[in-house]
C-alpha positions in Angstrom: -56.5 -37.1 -32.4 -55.9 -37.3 -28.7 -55.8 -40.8 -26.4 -55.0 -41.2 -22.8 -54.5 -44.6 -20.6 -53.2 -44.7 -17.3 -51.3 -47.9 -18.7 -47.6 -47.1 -20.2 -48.0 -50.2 -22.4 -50.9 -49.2 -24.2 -50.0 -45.8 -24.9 -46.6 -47.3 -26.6 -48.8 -49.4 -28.5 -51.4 -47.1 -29.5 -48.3 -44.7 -30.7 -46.6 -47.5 -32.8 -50.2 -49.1 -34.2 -50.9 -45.1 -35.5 -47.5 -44.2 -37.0 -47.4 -47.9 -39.0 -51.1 -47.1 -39.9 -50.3 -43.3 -40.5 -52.1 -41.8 -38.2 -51.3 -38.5 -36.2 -51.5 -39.6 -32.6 -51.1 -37.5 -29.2 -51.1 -40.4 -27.0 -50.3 -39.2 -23.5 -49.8 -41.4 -20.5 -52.6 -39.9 -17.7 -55.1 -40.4 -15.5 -59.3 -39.7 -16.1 -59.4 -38.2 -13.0 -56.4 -36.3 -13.2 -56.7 -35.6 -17.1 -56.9 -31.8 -18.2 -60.2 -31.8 -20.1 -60.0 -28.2 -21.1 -62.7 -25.8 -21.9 -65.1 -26.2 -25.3 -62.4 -28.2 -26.9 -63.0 -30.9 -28.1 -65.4 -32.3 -31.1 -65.7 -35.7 -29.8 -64.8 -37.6 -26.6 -65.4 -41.2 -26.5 -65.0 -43.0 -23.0 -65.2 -47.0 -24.0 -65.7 -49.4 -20.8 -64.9 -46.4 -18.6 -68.0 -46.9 -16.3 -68.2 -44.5 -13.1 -64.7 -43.1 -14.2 -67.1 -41.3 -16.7 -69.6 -40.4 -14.8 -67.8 -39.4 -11.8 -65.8 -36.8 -14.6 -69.1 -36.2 -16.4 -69.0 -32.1 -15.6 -65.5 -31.9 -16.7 -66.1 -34.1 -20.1 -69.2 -31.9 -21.2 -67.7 -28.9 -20.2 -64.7 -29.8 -22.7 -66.7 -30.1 -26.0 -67.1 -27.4 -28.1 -70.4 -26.2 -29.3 -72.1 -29.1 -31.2 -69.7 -31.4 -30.1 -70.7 -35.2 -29.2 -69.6 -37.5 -26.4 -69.9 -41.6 -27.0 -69.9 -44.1 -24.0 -69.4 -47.7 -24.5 -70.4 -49.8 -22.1 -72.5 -52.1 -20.1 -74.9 -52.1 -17.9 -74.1 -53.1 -14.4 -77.2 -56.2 -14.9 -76.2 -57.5 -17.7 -72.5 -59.0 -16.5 -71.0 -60.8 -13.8 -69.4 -59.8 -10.4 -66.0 -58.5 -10.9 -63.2 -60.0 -9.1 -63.5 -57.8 -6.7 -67.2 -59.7 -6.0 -69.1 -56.5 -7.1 -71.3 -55.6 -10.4 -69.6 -53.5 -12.4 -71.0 -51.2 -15.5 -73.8 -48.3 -15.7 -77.2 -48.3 -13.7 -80.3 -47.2 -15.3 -80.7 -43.6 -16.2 -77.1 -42.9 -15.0 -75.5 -41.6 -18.3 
């Protein structure tokens, strides 16, 4: 399994929660936008809360999944929350995934 996060903090703990569960881990400290999807492959990408950083990477993400292979977003949409704290709506608008 591969992970990314722009934050050096969470990668450390993502690589210390998988080796005390077991787990092989790549966990790499990156950017989405900057982020080497590759060409068919992966089997799975799952962006979770990633909003417009997944759409705005959407051509790079489905170009990186192999044949058959599924991509899962997690999130919400832009109605059903509360302005952010930079006063704006954040999350999907319908039909944008």
């Amino acid at each position: 399994m591969t992970g990314f996060d722009v934050s050096e903090v969470g990668v450390m703990q993502a690589r210390e929660r998988a080796q005390s569960a077991g787990f092989k881990l790549d966990a790499l400290d990156d950017d989405v936008d900057r982020f080497d999807y590759g060409k068919e492959h992966w089997d799975l990408v799952v962006g979770m809360y990633e909003h417009e950083m997944v759409t705005r990477n959407a051509d790079k993400i489905t170009a990186s999944l192999k044949r058959g292979g599924l991509i899962v977003v997690e999130g919400l949409h832009r109605d059903a929350n509360q302005k952010g704290v930079g006063g704006e709506y954040y999350g999907y608008r319908s039909n944008e995934l």
